[in-house]
Structure formats: C-alpha cells, structure tokens
N, C-alpha and C positions, 0 to 999 in steps of 0.2 A: 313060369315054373311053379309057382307058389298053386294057383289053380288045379294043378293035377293032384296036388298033397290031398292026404285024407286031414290035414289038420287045417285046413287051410280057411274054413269057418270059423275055429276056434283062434287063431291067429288075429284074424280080421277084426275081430269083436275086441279083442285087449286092446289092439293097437287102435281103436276106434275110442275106447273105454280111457286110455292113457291119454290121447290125444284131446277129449270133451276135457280132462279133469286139467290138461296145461291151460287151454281156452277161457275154461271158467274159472283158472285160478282155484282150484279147490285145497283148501289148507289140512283136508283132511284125507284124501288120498293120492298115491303116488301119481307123477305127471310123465310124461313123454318128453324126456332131454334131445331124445335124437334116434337116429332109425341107419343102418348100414344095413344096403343091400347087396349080396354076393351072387354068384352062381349056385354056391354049394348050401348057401345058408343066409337067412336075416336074422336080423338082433338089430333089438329095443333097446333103447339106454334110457335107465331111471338115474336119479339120483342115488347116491351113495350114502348109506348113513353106516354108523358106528357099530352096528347091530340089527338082528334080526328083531320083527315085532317076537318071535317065536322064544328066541335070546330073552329080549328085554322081560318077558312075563314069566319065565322062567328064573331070572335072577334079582327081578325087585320082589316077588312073590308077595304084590300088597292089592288085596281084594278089592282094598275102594278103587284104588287105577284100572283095574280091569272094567270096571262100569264105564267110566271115561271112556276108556280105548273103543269099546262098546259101541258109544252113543254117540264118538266122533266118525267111525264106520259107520255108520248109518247114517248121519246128516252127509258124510259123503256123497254119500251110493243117490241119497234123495238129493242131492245137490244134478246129479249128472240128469235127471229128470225133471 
C-alpha cells in the first residue's frame, strides 16, 4: 500500500534515518522506539519528551544554548554518515 503513495520516498528515508540513529545509539537525535503498521496508516513511535525542541527555544530564550543545540544536530546528522 505504502508504494502507491506519493509520499512513500519521503516515508522510507525517516524511518531509515530514525532506525540508523537507534543502531548507532546517537545521543544527539531522535531514534525509532517502534513502528505500527495499518491498512489505513503507519506511524513511527519516537520517544516522548517534555516539550518541543521549537517550545524549548522559545522559553529558555538563551543564545549561548542555541549554539549547543546547533552543534549537537550536527554531530548528529554526521554521526548517521
């Protein structure tokens, strides 16, 4: 079913993305807890935190952590390579 979708590339590559980052144990981006497949629909299960990254920079509003947040997305993303 998922093959016929037009999003069905874009799909593949997360659940590909999420799945390397459980593997490699990345402490710097989210991981793949678990995967439910339907008829109607799939769904990814991350973990759960207390707030959005979107939230969190929004209500600490403190410039030096944004460099952090930064530089630990990026050793991420370079982690998965």
């Amino acid at each position: 079913m998922i093959e016929r979708e037009s999003h069905a590339l874009e799909f593949a590559n997360e659940y590909a993305i999420l799945q390397e980052s459980k593997v490699k144990a990345n402490k710097n981006l989210l991981y793949l807890d678990g995967t439910l497949f339907c008829d109607a629909y799939v769904s990814l299960r991350v973990p759960r935190y207390e707030m959005t990254l979107r939230e969190y920079i929004r209500e600490s509003r403190n410039p030096a952590e944004l460099n952090d947040i930064l530089i630990g997305a990026i050793k991420g993303v370079r982690e998965l390579h």
